[in-house]
TORMISE-664511 format. One record per residue (C-alpha): x, z, y. Coordinates in nm, 4 decimals, decimal comma. Each point is the difference from the previous one (the first is absolute). Example, Ala and Ser with C-alpha at 12.3 -4.5 7.8 and 13.67 -1.06 7.14 Angstrom:
2
east|up|north
1,2300|0,7800|-0,4500 $
0,1370|-0,0660|0,3440 $
***
This chain:
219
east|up|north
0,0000|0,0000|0,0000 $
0,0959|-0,0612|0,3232 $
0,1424|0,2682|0,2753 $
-0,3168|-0,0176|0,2229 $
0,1232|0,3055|0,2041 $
0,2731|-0,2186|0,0972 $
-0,1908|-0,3334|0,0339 $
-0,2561|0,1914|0,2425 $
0,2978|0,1197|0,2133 $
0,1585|-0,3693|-0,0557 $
-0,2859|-0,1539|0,1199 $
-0,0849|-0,1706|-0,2657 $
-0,2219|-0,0300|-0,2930 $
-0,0569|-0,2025|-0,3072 $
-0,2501|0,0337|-0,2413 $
-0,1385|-0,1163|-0,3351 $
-0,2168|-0,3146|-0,0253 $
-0,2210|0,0032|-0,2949 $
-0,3577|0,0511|-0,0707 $
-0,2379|0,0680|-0,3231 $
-0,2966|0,2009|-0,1438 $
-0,2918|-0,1175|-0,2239 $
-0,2489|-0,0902|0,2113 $
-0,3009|-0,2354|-0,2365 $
-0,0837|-0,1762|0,3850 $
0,3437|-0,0961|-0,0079 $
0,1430|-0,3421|-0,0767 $
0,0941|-0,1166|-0,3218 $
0,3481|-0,0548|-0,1092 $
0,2088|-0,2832|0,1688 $
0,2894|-0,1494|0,0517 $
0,0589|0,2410|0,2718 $
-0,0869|0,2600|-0,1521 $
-0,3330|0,2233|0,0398 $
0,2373|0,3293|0,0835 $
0,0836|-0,1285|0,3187 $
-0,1908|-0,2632|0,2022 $
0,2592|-0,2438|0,0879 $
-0,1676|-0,3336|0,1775 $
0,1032|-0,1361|0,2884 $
-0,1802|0,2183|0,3142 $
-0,0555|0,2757|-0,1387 $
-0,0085|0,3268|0,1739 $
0,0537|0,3713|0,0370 $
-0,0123|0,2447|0,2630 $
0,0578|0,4164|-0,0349 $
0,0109|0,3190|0,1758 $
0,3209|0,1861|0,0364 $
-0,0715|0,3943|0,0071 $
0,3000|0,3101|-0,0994 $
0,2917|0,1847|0,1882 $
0,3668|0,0523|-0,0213 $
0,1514|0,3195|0,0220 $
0,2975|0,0690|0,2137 $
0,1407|0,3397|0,0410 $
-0,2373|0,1789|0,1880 $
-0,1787|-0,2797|0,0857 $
-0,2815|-0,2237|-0,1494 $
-0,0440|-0,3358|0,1066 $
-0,3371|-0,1635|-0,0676 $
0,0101|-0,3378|-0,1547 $
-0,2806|-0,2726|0,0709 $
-0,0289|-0,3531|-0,0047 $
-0,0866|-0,3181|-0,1797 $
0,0626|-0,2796|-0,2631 $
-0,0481|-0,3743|-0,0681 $
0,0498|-0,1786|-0,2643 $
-0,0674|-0,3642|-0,0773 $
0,0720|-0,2826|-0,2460 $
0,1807|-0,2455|0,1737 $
0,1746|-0,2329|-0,1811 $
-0,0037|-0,1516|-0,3575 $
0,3615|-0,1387|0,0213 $
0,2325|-0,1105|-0,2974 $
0,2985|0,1707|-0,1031 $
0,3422|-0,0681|-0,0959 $
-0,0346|0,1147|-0,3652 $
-0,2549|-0,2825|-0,0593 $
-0,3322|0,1989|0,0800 $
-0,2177|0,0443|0,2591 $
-0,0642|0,3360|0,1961 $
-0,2259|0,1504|0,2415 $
0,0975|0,1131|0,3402 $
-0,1026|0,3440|0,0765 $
0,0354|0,1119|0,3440 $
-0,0756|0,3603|0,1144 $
-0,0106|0,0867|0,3866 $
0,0493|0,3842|0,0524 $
-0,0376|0,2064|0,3057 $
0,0858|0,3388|-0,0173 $
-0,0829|0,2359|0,3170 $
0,1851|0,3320|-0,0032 $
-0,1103|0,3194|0,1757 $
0,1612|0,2806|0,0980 $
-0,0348|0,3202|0,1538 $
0,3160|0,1443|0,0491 $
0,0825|-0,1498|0,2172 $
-0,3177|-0,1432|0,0600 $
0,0855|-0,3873|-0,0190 $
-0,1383|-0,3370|-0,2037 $
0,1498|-0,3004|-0,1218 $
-0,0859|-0,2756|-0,1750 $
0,1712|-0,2273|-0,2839 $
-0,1131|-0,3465|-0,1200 $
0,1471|-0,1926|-0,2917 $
-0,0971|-0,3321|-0,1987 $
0,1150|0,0535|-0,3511 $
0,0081|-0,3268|-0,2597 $
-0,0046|0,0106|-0,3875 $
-0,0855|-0,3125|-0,2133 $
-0,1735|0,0618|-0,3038 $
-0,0669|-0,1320|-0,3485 $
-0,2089|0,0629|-0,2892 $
0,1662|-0,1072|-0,3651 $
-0,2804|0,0632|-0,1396 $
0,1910|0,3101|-0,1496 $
0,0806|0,1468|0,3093 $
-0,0141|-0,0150|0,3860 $
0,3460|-0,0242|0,1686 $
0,0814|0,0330|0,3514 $
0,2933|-0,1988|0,1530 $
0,1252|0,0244|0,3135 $
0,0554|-0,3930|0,0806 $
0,0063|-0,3449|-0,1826 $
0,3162|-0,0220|-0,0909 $
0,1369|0,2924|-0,1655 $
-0,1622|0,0418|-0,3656 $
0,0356|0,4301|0,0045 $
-0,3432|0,1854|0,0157 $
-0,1568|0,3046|-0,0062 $
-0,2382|0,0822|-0,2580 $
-0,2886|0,0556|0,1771 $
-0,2645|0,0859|-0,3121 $
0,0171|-0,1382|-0,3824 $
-0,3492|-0,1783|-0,0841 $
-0,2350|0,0505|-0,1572 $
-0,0316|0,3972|0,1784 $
0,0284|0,2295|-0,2731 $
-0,0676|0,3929|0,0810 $
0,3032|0,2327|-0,0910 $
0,2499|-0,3407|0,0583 $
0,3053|0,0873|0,2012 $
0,2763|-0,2691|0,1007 $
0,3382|0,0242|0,2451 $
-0,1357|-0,2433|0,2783 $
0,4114|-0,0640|0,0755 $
0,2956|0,0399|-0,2163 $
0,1782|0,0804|0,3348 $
-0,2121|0,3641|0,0327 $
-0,0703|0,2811|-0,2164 $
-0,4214|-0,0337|0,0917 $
-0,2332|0,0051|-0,2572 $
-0,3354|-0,1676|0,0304 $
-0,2941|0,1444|-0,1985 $
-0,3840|-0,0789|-0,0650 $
-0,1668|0,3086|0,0374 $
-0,3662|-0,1207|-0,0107 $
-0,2030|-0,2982|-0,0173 $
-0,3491|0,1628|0,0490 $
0,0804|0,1999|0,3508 $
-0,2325|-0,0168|0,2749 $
0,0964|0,0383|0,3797 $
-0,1671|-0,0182|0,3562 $
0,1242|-0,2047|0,2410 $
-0,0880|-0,1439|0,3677 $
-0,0903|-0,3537|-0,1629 $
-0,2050|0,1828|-0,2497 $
-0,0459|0,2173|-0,3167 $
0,1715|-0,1027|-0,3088 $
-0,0195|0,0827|-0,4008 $
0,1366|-0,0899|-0,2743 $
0,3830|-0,0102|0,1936 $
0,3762|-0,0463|-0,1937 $
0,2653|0,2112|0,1729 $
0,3550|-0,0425|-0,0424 $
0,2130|0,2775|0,1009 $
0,3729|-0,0205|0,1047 $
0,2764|0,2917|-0,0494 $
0,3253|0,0310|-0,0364 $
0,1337|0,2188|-0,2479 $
0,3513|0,0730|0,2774 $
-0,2760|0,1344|0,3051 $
-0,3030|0,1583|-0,1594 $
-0,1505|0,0837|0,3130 $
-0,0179|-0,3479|0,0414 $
-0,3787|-0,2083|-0,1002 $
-0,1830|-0,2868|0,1060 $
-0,3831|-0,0681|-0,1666 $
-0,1272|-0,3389|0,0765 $
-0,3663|-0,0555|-0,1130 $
-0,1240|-0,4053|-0,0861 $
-0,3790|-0,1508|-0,0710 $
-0,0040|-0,2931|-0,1630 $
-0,0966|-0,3091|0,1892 $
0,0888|0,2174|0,2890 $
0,3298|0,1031|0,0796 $
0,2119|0,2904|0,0998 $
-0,2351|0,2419|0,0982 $
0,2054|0,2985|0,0894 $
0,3589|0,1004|0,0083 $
0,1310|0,3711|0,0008 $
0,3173|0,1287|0,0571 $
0,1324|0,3621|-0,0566 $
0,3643|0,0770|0,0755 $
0,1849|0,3159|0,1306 $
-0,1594|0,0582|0,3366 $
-0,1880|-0,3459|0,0227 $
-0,3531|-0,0536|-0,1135 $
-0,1783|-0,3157|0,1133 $
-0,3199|-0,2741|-0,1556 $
-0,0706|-0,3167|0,0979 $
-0,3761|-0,0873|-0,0332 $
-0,1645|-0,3589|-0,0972 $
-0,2131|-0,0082|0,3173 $
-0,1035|-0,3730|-0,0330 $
0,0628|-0,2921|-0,2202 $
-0,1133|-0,4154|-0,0819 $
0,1422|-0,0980|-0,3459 $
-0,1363|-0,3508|-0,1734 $
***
């Protein structure tokens, strides 16, 4: 998992792109996939909510996400990909002293479903990935998203149910992150099928924040 204490204080963030659940409104296996709704156009936008601690002082966190299917573009390796772009703003808020800033960030990954699994590269031209999920979702799975980290990726459920700004939501899969090196360290992020990411929670030594689906247009 990554540092986010650090990222926050960076100014910068980057999170997980993918998506699930078992929804029986949802579409039908695809080429794409039906655990998250790649076409061309498509459409997210969430709530940030949380707060950082920092020494004696908390700073409020706030803000918003976008995220949108830009691109179906083909790749060096001889495949095609999807363009993911995510456009964060992150507003900080803080009382001692009593001051506010803001951070804003566009953040890329290009995506691919084997069939097998959903990888995450980020460009066209080199061929390493991230393991984003294996497919089909299987409850109790775990997988090392990158041999370069010591995270371990989990399905935890398949059946949860959450509430959201865009709406209420059953029958949810959440995959959690750790990292056997910082246990204090977590990150939940809850799918619907057909959907999309519907909520993304982070837990680390003195930083708890969520980011929200608020809105949404998939095809």
């Amino acid at each position: 998992m990554m540092n986010w204490k650090m990222i926050l204080l960076a100014g910068a963030a980057v999170l997980m792109v993918v998506s699930c659940g078992d929804d029986p409104v949802g579409p039908g296996p695809g080429p794409t996939g039906d655990w998250l709704p790649l076409s061309v156009g498509n459409w997210w936008t969430g709530e940030l909510s949380g707060y950082m601690s920092m020494d004696a002082d908390t700073v409020d966190l706030s803000g918003s996400s976008k995220r949108l299917v830009t691109a179906l573009l083909d790749h060096s390796g001889g495949f095609q990909v999807y363009e993911f772009r995510t456009i964060m703003e992150m507003n900080f808020t803080s009382t001692e002293p009593d001051t506010s800033w803001t951070w804003i960030d566009t953040n890329f990954v290009y995506i691919r479903n084997t069939g097998d699994e959903m990888r995450g590269y980020d460009d066209t031209l080199s061929t390493d990935y991230t393991l984003l999920a294996p497919l089909p979702f299987t409850l109790g799975e775990t997988w090392n998203p990158d041999s370069d980290s010591s995270a371990i990726c989990e399905m935890i459920s398949l059946t949860a149910s959450i509430s959201v700004p865009a709406a209420d939501f059953t029958n949810c899969a959440i995959i959690r992150e750790t990292d056997p090196g910082s246990p204090d360290e977590q990150m939940d992020t809850y799918f619907h099928r057909g959907t999309g990411i519907l909520s993304e929670q982070v837990s680390e030594d003195g930083v708890q924040f969520r980011i929200d689906l608020e809105s949404y247009s998939v095809q």
